[in-house]
N, C-alpha and C positions, 0 to 999 in steps of 0.2 A: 934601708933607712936606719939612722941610727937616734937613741934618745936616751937622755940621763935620767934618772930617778935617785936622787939624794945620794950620789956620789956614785951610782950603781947602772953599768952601762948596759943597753939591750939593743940588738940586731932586730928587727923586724922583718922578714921575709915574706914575698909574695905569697908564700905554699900558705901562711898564716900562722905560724910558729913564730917565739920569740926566742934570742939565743943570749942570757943572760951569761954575760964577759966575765963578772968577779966569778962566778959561781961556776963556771963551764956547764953551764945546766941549759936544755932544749926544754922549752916550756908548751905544751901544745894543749888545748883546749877542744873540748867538744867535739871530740874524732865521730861519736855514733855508730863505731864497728857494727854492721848489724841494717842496719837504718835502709839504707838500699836496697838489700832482697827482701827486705820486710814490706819497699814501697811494689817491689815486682811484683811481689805474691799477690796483692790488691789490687793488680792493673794499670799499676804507674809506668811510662816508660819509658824505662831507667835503661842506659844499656848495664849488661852485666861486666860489660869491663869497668866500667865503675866503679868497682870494690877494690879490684887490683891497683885502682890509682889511688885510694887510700894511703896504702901498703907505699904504694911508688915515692908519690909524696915526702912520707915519714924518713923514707930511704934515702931519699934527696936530702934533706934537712940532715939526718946524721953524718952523712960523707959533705957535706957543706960544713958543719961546724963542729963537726966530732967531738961531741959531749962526753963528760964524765957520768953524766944522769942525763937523765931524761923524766920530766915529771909532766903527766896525763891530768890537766888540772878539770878533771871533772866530767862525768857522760864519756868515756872513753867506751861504753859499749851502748847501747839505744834499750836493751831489753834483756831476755831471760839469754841464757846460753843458745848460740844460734853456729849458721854453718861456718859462721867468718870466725868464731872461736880458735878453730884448728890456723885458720891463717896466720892470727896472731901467734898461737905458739908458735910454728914455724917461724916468724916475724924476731917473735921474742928469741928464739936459740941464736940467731943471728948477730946477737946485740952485744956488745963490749959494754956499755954503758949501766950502770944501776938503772933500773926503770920502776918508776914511783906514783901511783896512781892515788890521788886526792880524788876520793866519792863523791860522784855527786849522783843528784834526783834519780838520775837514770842506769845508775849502777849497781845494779838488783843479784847481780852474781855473787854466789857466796865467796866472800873473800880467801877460803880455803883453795879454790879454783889459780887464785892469781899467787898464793904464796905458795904452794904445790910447784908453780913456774920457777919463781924468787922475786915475783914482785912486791915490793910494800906496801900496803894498803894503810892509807891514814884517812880519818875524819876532816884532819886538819894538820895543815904543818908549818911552822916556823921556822923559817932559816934566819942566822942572823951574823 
């Protein structure tokens, strides 16, 4: 599906990412890396492939609209540093794309973690 916003075109996909046309930018929301083995650990049941589909997902979305960035608009991890940490670096070495992570509530990880990667970490960002 696709939708304008004030001259500015976006792709919306099943996976629930948005793929902004001017900007070649993969906009993704709410990931909660983490959130899954956090519900196992407490008796949720969650299978454990579930985390890998994450991962799959994001993967899908890149080789669908192969981004120049990629921007994590918030809660891109659920909690403190956890096992799914290492996934993302792995995730992350794989990526061609700038990837840009806008903080939110839930992203308690010191920012030294994500730009040690080369991710950006911003409060807030303005494109224009």
């Amino acid at each position: 599906m696709k939708i304008n916003i004030q001259h500015n075109h976006f792709q919306l996909a099943c996976s629930g990412v948005s793929y902004w046309e001017e900007q070649k930018t993969l906009l993704v929301a709410d990931v909660h890396l983490g959130k899954i083995s956090h519900f196992r650990k407490y008796g949720s049941a969650v299978p454990q492939t579930a985390v890998q589909t994450n991962f799959d997902r994001l993967d899908q979305a890149v080789v669908q609209f192969q981004p120049l960035k990629i921007i994590f608009l918030g809660d891109l991890f659920h909690s403190a540093l956890n096992a799914e940490w290492n996934l993302f670096e792995n995730w992350f070495q794989n990526q061609k794309a700038e990837v840009i992570l806008i903080a939110g509530n839930h992203d308690i990880i010191a920012p030294w973690h994500y730009e040690k990667l080369g991710v950006k970490v911003f409060q807030e960002l303005q494109i224009v």
